[in-house]
DSSP file (Angstrom, degrees, kcal/mol; ACC not computed):
  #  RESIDUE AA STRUCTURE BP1 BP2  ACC     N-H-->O    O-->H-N    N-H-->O    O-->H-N    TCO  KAPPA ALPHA  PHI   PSI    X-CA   Y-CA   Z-CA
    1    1 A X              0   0    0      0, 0.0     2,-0.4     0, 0.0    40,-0.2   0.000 360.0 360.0 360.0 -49.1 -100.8   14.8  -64.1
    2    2 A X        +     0   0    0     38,-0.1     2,-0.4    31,-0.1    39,-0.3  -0.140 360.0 175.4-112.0 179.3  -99.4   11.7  -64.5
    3    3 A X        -     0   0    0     69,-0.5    69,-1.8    -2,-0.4     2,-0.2  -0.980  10.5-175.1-152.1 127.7 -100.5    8.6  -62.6
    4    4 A X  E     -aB  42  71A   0     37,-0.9    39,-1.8    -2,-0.4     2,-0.4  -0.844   7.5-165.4-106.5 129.2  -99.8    4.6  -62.5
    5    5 A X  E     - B   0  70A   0     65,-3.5    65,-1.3    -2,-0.2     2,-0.7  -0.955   5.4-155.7-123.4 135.9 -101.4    2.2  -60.5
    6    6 A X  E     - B   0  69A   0     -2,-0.4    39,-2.3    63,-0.2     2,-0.6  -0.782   7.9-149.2-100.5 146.1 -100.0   -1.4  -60.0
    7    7 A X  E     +cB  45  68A   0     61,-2.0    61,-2.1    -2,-0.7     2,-0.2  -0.989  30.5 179.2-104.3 108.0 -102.7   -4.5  -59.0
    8    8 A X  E     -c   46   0A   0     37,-2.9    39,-5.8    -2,-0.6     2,-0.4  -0.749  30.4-127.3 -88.4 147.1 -100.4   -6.5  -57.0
    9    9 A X  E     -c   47   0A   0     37,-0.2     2,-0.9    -2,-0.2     5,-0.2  -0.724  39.6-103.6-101.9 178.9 -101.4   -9.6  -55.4
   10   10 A X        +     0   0    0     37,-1.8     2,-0.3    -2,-0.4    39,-0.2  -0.746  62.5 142.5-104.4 123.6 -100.5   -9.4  -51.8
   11   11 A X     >  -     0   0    0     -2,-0.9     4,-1.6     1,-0.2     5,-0.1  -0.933  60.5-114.7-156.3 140.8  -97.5  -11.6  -51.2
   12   12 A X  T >4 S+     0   0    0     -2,-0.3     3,-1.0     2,-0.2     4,-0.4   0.992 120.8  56.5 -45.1 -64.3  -94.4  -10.3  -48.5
   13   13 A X  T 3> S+     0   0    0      1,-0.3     4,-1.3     2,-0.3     3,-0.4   0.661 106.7  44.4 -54.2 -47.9  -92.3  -10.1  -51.6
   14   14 A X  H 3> S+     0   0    0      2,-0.2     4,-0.6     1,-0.2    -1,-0.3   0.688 112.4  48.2 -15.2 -61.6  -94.6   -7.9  -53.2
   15   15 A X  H << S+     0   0    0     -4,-1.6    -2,-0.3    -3,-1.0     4,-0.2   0.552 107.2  64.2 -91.8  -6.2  -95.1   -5.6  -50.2
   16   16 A X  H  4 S+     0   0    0     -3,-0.4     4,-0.3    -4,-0.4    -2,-0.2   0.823 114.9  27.8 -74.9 -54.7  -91.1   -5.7  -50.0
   17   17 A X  H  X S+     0   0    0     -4,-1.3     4,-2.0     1,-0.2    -2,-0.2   0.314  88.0  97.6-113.6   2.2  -90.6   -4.0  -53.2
   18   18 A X  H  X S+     0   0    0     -4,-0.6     4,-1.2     2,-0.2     5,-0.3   0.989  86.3  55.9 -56.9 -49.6  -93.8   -1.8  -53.6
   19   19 A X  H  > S+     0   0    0     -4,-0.2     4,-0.7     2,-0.2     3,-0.3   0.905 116.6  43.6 -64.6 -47.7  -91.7    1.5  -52.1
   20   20 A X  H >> S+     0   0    0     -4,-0.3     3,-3.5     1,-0.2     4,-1.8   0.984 107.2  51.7 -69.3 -69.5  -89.2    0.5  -55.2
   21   21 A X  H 3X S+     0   0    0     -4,-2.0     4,-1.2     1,-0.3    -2,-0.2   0.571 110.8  46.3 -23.8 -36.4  -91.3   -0.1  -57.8
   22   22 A X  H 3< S+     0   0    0     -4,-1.2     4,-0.5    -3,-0.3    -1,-0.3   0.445 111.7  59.9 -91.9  -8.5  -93.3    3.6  -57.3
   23   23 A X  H XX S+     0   0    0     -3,-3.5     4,-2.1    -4,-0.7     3,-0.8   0.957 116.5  35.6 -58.8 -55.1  -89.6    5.1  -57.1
   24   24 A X  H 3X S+     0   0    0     -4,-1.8     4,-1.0     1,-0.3    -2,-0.2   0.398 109.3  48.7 -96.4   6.1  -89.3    3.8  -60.1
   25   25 A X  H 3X S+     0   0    0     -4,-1.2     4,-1.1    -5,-0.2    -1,-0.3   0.500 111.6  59.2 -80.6 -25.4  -92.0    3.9  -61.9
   26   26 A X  H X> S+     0   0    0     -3,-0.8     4,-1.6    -4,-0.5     3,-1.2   0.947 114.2  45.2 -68.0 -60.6  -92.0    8.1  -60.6
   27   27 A X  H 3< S+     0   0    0     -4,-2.1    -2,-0.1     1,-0.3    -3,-0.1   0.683 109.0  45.0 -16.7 -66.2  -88.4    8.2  -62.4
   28   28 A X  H 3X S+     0   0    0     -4,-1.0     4,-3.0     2,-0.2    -1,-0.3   0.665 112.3  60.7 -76.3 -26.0  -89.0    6.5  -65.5
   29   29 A X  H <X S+     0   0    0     -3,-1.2     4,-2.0    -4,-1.1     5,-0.3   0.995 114.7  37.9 -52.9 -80.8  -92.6    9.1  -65.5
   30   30 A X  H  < S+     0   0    0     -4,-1.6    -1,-0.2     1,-0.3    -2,-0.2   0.538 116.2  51.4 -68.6   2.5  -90.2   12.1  -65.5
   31   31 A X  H  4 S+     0   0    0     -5,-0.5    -1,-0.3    -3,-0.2    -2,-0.2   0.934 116.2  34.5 -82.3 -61.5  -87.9   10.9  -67.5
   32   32 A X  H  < S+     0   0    0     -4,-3.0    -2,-0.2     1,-0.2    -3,-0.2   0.704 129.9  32.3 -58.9 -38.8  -89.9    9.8  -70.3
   33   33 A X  S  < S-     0   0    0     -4,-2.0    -1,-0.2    -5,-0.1    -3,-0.1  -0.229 101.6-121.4-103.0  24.7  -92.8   12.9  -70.2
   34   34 A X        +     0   0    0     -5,-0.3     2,-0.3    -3,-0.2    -4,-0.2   0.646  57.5 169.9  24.8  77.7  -90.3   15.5  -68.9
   35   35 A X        -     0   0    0      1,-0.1    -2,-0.1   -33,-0.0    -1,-0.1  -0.992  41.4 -98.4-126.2 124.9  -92.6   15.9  -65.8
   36   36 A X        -     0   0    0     -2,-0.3     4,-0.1     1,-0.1    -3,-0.1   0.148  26.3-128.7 -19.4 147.3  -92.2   17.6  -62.6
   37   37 A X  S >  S+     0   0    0      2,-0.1     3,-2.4     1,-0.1    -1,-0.1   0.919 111.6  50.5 -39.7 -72.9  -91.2   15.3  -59.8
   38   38 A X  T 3  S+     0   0    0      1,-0.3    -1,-0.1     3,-0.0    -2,-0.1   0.658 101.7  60.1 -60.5 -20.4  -94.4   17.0  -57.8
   39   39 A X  T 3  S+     0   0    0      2,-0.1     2,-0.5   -36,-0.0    -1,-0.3   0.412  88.4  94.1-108.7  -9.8  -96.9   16.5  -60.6
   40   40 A X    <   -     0   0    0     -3,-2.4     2,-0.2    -4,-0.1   -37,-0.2  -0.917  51.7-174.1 -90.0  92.9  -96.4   12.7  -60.6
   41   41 A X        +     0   0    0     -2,-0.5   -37,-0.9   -39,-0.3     2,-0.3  -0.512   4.0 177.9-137.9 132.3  -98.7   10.2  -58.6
   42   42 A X  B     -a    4   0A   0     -2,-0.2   -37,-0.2   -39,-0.2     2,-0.1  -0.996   1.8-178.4-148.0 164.1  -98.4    6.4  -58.1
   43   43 A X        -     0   0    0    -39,-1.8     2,-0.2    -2,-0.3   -39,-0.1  -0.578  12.5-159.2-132.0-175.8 -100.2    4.0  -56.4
   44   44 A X        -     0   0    0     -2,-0.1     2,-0.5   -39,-0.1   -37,-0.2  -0.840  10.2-172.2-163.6 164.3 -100.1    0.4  -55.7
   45   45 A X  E     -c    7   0A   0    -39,-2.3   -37,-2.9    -2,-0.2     2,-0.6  -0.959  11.8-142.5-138.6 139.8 -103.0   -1.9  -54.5
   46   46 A X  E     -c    8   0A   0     -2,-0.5     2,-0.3   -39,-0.2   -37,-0.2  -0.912   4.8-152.9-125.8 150.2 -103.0   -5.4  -53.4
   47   47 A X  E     -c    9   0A   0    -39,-5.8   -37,-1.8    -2,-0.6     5,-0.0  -0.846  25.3-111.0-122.9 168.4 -105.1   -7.8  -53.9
   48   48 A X        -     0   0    0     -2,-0.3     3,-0.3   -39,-0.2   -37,-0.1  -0.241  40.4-126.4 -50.5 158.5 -106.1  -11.3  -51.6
   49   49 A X  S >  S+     0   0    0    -39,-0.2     3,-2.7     1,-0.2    10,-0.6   0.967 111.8  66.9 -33.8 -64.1 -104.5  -14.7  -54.2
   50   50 A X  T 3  S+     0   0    0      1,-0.3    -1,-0.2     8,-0.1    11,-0.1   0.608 100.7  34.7 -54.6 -29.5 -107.8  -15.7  -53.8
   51   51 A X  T 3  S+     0   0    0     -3,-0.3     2,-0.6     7,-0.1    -1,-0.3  -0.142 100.7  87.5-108.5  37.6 -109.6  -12.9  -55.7
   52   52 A X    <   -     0   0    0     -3,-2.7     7,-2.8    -5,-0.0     2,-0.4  -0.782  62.5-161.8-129.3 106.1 -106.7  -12.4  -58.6
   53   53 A X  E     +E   58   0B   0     -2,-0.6     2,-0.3     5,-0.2     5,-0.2  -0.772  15.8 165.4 -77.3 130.6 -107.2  -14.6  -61.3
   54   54 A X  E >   +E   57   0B   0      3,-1.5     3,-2.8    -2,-0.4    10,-0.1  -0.867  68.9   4.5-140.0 153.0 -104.2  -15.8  -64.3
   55   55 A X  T 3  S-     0   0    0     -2,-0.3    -1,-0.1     1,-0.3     3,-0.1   0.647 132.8 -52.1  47.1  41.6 -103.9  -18.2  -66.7
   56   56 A X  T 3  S+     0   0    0      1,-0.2    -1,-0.3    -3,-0.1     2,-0.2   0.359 119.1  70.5  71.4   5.3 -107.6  -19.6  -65.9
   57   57 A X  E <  S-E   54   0B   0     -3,-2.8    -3,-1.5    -5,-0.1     2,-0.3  -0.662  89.7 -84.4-117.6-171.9 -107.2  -20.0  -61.9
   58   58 A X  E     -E   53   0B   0     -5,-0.2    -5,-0.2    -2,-0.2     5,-0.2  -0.652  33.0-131.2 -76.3 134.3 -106.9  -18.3  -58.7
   59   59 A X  S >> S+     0   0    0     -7,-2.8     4,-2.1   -10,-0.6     3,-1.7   0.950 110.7  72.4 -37.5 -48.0 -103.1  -17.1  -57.9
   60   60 A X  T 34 S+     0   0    0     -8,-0.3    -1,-0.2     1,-0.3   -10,-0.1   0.934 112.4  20.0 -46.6 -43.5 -104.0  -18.7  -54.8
   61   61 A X  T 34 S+     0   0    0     -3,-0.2    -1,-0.3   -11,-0.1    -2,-0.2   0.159 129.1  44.5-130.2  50.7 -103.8  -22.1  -56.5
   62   62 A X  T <4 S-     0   0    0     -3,-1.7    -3,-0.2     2,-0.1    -2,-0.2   0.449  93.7-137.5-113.3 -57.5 -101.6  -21.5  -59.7
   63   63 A X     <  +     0   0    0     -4,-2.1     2,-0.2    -5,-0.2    -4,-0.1   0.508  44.0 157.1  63.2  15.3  -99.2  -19.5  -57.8
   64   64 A X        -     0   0    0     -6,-0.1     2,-0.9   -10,-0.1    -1,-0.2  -0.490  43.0-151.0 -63.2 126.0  -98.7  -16.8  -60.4
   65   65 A X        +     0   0    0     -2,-0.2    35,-0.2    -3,-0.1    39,-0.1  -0.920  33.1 168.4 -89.2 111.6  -97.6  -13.7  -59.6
   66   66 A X        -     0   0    0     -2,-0.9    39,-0.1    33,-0.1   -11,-0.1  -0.180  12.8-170.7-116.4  39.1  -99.5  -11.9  -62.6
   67   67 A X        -     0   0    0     37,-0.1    38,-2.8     1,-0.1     2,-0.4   0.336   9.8-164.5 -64.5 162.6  -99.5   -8.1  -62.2
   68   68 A X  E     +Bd   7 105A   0    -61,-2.1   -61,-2.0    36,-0.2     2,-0.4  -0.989   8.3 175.8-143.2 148.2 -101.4   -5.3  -64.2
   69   69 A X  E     -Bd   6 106A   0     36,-1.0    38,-1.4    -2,-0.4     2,-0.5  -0.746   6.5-176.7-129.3 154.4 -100.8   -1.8  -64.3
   70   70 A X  E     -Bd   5 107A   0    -65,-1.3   -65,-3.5    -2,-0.4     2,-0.3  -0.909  14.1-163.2-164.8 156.0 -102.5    0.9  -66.4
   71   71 A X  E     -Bd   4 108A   0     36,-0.6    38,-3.8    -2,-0.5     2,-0.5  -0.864  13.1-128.6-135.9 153.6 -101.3    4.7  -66.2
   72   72 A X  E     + d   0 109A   0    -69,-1.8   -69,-0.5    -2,-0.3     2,-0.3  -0.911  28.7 164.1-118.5 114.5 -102.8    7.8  -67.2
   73   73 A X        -     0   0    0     36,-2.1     2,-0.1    -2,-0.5     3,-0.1  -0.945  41.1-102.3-136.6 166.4 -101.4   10.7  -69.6
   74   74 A X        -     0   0    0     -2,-0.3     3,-0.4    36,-0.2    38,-0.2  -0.568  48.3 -77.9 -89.7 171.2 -103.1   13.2  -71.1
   75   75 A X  S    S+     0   0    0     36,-4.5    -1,-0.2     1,-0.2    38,-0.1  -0.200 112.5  40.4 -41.8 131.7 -104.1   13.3  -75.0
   76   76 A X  S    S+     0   0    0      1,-0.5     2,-0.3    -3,-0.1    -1,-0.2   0.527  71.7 129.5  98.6  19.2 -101.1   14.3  -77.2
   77   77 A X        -     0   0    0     -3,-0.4    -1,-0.5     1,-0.1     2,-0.1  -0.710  66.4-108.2-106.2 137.2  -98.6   12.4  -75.5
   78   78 A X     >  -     0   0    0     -2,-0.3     4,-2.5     1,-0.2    -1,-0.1  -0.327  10.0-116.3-101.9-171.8  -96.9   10.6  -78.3
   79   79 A X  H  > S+     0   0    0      1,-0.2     4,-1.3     2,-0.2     5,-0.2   0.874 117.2  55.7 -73.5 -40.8  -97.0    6.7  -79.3
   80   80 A X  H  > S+     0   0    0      1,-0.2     4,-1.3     2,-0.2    -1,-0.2   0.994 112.1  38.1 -44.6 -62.6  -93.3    6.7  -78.6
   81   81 A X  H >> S+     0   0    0      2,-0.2     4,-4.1     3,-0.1     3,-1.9   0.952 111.4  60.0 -39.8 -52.5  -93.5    8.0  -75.0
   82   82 A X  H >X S+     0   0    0     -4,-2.5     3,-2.1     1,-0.4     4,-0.9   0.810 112.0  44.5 -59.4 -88.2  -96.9    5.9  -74.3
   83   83 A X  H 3< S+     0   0    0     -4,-1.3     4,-0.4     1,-0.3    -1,-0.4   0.380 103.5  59.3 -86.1  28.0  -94.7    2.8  -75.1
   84   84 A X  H << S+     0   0    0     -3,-1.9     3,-0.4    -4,-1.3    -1,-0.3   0.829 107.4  52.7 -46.4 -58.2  -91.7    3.7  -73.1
   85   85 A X  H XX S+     0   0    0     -4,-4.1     4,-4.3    -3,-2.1     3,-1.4   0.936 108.8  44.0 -46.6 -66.1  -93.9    3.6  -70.6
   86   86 A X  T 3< S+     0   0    0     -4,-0.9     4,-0.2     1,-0.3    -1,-0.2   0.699 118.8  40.6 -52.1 -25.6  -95.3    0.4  -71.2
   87   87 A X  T 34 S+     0   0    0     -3,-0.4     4,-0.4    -4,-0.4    -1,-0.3   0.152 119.1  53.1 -95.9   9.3  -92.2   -1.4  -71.8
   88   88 A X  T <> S+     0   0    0     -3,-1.4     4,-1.3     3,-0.2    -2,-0.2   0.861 108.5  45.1-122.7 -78.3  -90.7    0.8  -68.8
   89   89 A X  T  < S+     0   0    0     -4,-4.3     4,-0.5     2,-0.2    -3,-0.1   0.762 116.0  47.1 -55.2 -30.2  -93.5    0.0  -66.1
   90   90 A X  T >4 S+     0   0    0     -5,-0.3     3,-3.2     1,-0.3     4,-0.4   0.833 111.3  57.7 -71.5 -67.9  -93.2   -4.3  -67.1
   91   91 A X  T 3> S+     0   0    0     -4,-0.4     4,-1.2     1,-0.3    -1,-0.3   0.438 107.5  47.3  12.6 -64.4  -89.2   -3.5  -66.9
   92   92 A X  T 3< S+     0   0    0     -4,-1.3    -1,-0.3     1,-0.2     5,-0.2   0.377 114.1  43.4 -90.7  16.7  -90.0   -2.4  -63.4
   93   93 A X  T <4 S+     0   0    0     -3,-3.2     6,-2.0    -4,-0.5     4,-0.2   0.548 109.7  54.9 -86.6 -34.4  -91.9   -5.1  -62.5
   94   94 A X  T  > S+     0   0    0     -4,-0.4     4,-1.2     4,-0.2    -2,-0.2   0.857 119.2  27.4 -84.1 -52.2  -90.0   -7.5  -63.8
   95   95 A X  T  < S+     0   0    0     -4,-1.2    -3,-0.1     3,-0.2    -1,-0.1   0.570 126.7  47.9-100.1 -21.6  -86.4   -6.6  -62.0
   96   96 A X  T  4 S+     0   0    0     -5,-0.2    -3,-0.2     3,-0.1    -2,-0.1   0.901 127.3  21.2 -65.7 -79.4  -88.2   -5.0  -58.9
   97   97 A X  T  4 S-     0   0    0     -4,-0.2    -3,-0.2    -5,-0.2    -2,-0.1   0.350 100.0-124.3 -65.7 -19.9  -90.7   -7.7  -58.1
   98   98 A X     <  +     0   0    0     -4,-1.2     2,-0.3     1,-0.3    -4,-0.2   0.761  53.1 162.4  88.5  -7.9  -89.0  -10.6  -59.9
   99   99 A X        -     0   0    0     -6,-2.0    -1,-0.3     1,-0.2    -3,-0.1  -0.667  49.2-102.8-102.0 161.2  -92.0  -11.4  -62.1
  100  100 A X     >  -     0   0    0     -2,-0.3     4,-0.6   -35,-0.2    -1,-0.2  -0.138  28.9-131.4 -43.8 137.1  -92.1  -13.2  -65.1
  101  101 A X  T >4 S+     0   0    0      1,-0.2     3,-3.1     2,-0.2    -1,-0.1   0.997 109.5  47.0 -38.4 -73.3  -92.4  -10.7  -68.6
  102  102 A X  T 34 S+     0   0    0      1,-0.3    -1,-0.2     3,-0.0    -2,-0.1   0.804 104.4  67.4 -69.7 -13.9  -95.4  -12.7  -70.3
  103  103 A X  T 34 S+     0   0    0    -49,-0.0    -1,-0.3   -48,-0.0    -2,-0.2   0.922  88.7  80.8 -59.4 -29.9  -97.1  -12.6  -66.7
  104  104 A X    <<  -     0   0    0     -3,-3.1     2,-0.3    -4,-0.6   -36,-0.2  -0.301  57.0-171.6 -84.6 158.1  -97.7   -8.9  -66.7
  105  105 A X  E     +d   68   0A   0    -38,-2.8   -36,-1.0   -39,-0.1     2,-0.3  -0.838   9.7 158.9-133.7  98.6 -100.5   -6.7  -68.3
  106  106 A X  E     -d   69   0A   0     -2,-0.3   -36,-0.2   -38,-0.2     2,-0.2  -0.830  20.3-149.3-153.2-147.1 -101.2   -3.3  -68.9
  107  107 A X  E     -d   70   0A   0    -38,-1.4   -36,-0.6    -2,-0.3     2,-0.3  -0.685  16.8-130.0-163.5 150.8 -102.8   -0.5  -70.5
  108  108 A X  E     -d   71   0A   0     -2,-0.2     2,-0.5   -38,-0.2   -36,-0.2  -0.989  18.3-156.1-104.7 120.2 -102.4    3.3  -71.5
  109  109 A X  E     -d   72   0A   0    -38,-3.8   -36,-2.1    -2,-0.3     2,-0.1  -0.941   2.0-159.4 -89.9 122.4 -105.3    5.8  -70.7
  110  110 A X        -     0   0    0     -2,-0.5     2,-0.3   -38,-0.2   -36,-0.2  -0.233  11.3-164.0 -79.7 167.6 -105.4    9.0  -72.9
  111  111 A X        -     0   0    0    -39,-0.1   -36,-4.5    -2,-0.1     2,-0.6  -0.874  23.5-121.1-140.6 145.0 -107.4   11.5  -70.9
  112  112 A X    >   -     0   0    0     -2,-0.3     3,-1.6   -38,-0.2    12,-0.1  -0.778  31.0-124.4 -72.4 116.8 -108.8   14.8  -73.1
  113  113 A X  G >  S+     0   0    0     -2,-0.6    11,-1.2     1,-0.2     3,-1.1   0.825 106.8  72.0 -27.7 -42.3 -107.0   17.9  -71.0
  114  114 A X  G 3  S+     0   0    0      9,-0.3    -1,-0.2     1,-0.2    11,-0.1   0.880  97.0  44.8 -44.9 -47.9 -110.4   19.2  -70.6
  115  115 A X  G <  S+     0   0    0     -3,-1.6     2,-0.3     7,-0.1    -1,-0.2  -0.065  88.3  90.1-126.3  58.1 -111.4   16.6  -68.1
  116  116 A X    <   -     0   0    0     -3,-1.1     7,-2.5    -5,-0.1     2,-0.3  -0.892  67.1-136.0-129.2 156.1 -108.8   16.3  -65.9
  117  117 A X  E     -F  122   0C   0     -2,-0.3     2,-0.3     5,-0.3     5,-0.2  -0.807  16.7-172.5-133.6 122.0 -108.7   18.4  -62.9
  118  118 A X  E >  S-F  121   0C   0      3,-1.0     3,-0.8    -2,-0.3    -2,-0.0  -0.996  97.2 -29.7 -37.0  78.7 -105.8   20.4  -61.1
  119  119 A X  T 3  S-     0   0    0     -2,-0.3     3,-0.1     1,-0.2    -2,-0.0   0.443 125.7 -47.2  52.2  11.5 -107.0   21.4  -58.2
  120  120 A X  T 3  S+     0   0    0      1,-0.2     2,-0.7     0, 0.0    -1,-0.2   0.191 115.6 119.2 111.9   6.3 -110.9   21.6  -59.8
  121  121 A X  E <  S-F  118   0C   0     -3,-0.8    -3,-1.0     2,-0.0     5,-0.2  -0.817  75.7-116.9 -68.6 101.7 -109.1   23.5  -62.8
  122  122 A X  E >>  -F  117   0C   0     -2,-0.7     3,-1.7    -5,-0.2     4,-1.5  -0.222  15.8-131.3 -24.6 117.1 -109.4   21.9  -66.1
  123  123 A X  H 3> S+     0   0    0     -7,-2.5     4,-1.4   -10,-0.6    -9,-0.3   0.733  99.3  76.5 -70.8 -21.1 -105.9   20.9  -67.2
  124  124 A X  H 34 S+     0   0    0    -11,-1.2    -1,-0.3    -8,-0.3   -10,-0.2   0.720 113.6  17.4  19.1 -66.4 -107.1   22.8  -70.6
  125  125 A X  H <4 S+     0   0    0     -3,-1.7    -2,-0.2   -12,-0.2    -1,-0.2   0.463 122.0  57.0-134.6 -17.9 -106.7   25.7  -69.3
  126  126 A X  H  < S+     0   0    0     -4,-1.5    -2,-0.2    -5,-0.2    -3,-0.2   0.595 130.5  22.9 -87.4 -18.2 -104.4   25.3  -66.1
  127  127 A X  S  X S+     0   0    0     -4,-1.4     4,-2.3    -5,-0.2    -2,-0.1  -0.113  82.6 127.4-129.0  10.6 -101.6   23.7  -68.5
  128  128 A X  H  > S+     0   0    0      2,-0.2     4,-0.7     1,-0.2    -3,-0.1   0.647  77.0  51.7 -80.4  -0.7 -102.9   25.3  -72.0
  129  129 A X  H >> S+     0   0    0      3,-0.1     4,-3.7     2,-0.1     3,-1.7   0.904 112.7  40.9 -56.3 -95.3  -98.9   26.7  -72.6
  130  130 A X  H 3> S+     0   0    0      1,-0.3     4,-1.0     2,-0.2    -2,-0.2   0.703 116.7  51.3 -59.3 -49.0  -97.2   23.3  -72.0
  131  131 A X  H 3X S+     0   0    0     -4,-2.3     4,-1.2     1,-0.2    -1,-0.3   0.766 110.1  49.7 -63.7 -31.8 -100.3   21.2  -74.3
  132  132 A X  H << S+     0   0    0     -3,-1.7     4,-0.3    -4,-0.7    -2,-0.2   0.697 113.2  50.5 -87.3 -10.9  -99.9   23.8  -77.4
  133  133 A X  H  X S+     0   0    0     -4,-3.7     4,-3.0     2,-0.1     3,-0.4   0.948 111.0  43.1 -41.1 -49.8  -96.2   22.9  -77.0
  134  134 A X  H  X S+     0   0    0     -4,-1.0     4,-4.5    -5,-0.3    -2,-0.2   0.895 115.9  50.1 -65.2 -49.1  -96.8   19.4  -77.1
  135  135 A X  H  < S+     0   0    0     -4,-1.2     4,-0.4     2,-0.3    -1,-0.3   0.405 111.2  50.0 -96.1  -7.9  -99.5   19.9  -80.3
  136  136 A X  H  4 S+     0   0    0     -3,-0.4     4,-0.3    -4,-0.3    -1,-0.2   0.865 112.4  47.4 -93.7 -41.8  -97.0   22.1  -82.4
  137  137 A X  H >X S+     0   0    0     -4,-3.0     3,-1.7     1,-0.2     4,-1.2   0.956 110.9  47.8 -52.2 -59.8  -94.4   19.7  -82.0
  138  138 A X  H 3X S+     0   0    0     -4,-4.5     4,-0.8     1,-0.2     3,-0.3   0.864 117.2  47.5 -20.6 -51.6  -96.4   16.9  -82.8
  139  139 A X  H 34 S+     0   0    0     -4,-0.4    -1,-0.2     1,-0.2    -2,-0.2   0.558 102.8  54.6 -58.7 -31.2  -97.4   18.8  -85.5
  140  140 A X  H <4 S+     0   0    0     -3,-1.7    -1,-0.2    -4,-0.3    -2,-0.2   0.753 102.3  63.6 -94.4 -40.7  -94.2   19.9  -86.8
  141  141 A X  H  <        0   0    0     -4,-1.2    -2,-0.2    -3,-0.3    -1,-0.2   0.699 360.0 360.0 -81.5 -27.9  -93.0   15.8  -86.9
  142  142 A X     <        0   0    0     -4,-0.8    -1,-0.3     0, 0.0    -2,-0.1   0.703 360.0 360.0 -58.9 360.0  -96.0   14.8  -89.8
């Protein structure tokens, strides 16, 4: 289930180190959520200078490399992991790509197990073992 996407602007340098950066952003995924290798999706998308805006210009005429990232886990995934992750993903931005820390930005998305889909299976109910693991342990830790 889960899945990072990076917003890159499109730079050689950038397109040099995308194939590392989704190694290692898969890595630090299975590291941190004990999650299958297979179950793990990344992306990366670039976009023109002209249309990425930082710091109150265009990249095109700042020259900031400014990335943002957001990932997807399901609900019950705990505040630790979620910022492992976050400190994980700038990490690999930062030593892949070379960009500045305070450039990068990004986000966690909870998703309810109910609506996300495994093959058009609710993960609810395709995963409902491994989420009342997750929710006893949680549970266990108040």
């Amino acid at each position: 289930m889960p899945v990072v996407q990076f917003h890159l602007i499109d730079t050689p340098a950038n397109r040099d180190g995308a194939g590392r950066l989704l190694e290692g952003a898969c890595a630090l995924y299975a590291e941190v959520l004990a999650a299958p290798i297979e179950r793990i999706r990344g992306f990366v998308t670039f976009h023109d200078p002209g249309h990425f805006l930082a710091a109150g210009a265009l990249c095109s005429d700042n020259g900031r490399n400014a990335p943002f990232f957001e990932f997807i886990v399901l609900e019950g995934r705990s505040l630790a992991q979620r910022q492992r992750l976050l400190e994980g993903f700038t990490a690999l931005l930062v030593e892949t790509l070379a960009v500045e820390r305070e450039a990068i930005r990004g986000c966690c998305r909870r998703v309810p197990p109910e609506d996300w889909g495994i093959g058009g299976v609710p993960a609810s109910e395709k995963r409902r073992d491994e989420i009342a693991a997750r929710a006893e342990a949680g549970a266990g830790k108040g």
